[in-house]
LOGUVO-305142 format. One line per field, with one value per residue (C-alpha): residue in three letters; residue number from 1; x, y, z. Coordinates in Angstrom, 1 decimal. Layout:
REM residues N
type (ala:...)
seq (NUM:...)
x (X:...)
y (Y:...)
z (Z:...)
This chain:
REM residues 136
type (unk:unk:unk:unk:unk:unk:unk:unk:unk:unk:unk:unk:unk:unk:unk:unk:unk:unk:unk:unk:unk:unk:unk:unk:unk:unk:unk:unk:unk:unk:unk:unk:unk:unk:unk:unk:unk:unk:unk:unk:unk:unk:unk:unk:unk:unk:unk:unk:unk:unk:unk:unk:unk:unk:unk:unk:unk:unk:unk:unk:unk:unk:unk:unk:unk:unk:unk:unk:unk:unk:unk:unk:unk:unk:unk:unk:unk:unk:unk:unk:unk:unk:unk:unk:unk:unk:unk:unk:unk:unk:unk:unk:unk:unk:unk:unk:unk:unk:unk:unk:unk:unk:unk:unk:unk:unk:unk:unk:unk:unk:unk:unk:unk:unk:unk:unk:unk:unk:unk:unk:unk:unk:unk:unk:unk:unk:unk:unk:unk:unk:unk:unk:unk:unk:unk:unk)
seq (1:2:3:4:5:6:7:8:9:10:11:12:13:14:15:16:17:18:19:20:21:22:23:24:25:26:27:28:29:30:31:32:33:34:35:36:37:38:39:40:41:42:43:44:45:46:47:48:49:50:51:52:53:54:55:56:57:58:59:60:61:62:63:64:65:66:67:68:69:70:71:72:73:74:75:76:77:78:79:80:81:82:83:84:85:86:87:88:89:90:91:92:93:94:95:96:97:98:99:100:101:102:103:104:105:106:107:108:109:110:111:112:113:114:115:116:117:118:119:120:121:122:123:124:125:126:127:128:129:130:131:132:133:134:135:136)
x (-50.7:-48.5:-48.0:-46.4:-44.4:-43.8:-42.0:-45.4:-46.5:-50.0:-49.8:-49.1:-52.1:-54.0:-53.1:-53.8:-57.5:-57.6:-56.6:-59.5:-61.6:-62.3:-62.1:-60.1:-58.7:-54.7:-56.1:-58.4:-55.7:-53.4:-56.3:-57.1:-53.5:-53.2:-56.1:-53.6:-51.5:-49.2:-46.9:-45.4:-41.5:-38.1:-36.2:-33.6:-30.0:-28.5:-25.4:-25.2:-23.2:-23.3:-24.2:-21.0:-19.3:-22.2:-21.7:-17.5:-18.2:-20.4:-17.3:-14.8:-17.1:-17.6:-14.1:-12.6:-15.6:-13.2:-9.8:-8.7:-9.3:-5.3:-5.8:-8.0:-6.3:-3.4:-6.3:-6.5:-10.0:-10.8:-13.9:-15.2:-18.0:-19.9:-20.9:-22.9:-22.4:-25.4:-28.1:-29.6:-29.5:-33.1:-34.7:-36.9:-40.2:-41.6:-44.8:-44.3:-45.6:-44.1:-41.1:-40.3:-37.7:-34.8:-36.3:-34.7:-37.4:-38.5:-34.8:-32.5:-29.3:-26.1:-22.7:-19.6:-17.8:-13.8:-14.0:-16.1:-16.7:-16.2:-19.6:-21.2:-19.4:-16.8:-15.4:-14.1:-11.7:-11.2:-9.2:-9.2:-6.8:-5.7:-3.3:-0.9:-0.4:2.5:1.1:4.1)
y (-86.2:-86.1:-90.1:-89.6:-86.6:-86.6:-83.1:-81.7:-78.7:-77.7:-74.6:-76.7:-79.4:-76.1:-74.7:-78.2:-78.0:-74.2:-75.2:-77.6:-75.5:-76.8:-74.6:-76.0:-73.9:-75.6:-76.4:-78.6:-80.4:-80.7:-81.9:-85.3:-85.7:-85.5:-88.1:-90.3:-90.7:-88.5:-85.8:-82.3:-83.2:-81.8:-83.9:-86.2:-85.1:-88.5:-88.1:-89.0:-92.4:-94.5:-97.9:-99.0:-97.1:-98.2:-101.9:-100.9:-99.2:-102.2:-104.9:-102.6:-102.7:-106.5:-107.0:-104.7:-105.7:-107.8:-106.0:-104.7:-101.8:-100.6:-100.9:-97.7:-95.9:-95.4:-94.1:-90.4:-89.7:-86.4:-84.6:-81.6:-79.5:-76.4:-73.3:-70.2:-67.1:-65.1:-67.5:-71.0:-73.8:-74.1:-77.1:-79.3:-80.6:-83.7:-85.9:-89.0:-91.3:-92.2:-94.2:-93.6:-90.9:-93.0:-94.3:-93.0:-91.8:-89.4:-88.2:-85.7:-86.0:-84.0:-83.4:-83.1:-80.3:-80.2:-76.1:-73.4:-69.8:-67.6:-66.1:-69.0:-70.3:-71.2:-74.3:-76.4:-79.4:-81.0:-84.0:-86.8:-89.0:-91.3:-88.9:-91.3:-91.9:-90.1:-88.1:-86.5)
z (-120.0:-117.0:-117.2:-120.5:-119.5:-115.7:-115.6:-117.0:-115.0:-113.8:-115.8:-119.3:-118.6:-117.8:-121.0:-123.1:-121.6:-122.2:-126.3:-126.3:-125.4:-121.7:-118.7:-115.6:-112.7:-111.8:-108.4:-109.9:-111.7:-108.7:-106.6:-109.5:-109.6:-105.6:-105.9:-108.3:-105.7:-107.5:-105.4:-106.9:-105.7:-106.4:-108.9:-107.8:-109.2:-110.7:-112.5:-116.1:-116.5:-119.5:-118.9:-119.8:-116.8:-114.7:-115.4:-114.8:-111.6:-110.9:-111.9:-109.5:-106.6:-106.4:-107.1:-104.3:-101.9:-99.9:-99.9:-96.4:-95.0:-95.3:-98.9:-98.7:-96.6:-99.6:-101.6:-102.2:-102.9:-105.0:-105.3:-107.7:-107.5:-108.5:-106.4:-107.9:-107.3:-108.5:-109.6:-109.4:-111.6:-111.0:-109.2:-111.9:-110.1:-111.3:-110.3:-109.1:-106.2:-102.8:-103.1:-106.6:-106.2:-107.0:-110.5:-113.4:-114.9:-112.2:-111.9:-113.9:-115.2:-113.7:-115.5:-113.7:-115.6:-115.8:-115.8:-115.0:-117.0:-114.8:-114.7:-114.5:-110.2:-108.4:-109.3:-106.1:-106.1:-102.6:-101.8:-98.6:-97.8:-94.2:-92.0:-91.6:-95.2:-96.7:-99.6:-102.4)
């Protein structure tokens, strides 16, 4: 069950067994999948490209791999991101085994959002740039 759905929780393969009729305590279940080799861990936050922009972002970096290092300082480089204010976003835990955190499957998706409702955070836009560079 939890290879097919690695975000399972203990509680739900408890509650599978429980429907069929079989008694299991979660501890149980955490110890065989312990015994797997498998880990409760936090999610890795990816964030949701297409793989069209990946292969893009891809094509940019090989192409600009080169350039000098003035080049970047003209670069303005802008950033956004979301703070909370009251709750969470809640972490998602998935089971996977040591050095897999990175695979897609055993990651979740993020979305960079243009706005924020006002209940929901703070939304934050920074920006870097080289001192010496003349920014207008």
């Amino acid at each position: 069950m939890v290879k097919r759905n690695l975000f399972t929780t203990a509680n739900q393969v408890n509650n599978t067994f429980q429907g069929a009729g079989v008694s299991i305590s979660k501890s149980a279940i955490k110890r065989r999948l312990h015994e797997s080799q498998y880990r409760g861990c936090t999610a890795r936050y990816k964030p949701l490209i297409s793989l069209k922009n990946r292969k893009a972002r891809l094509d940019f970096a090989k192409e600009h791999l080169k350039k000098p290092a003035q080049l970047w300082k003209n670069i303005l480089w802008t950033d956004e991101t979301k703070i909370n204010l009251y709750q969470n976003d809640g972490k998602k835990k998935v089971w996977r085994r040591c050095g897999t955190a990175h695979y897609p499957k055993h990651t979740t998706s993020s979305v960079k959002h243009s706005g924020v409702r006002q209940c929901d955070g703070l939304g934050v836009h920074g920006c870097q740039w080289h001192w010496d560079t003349r920014v207008y």
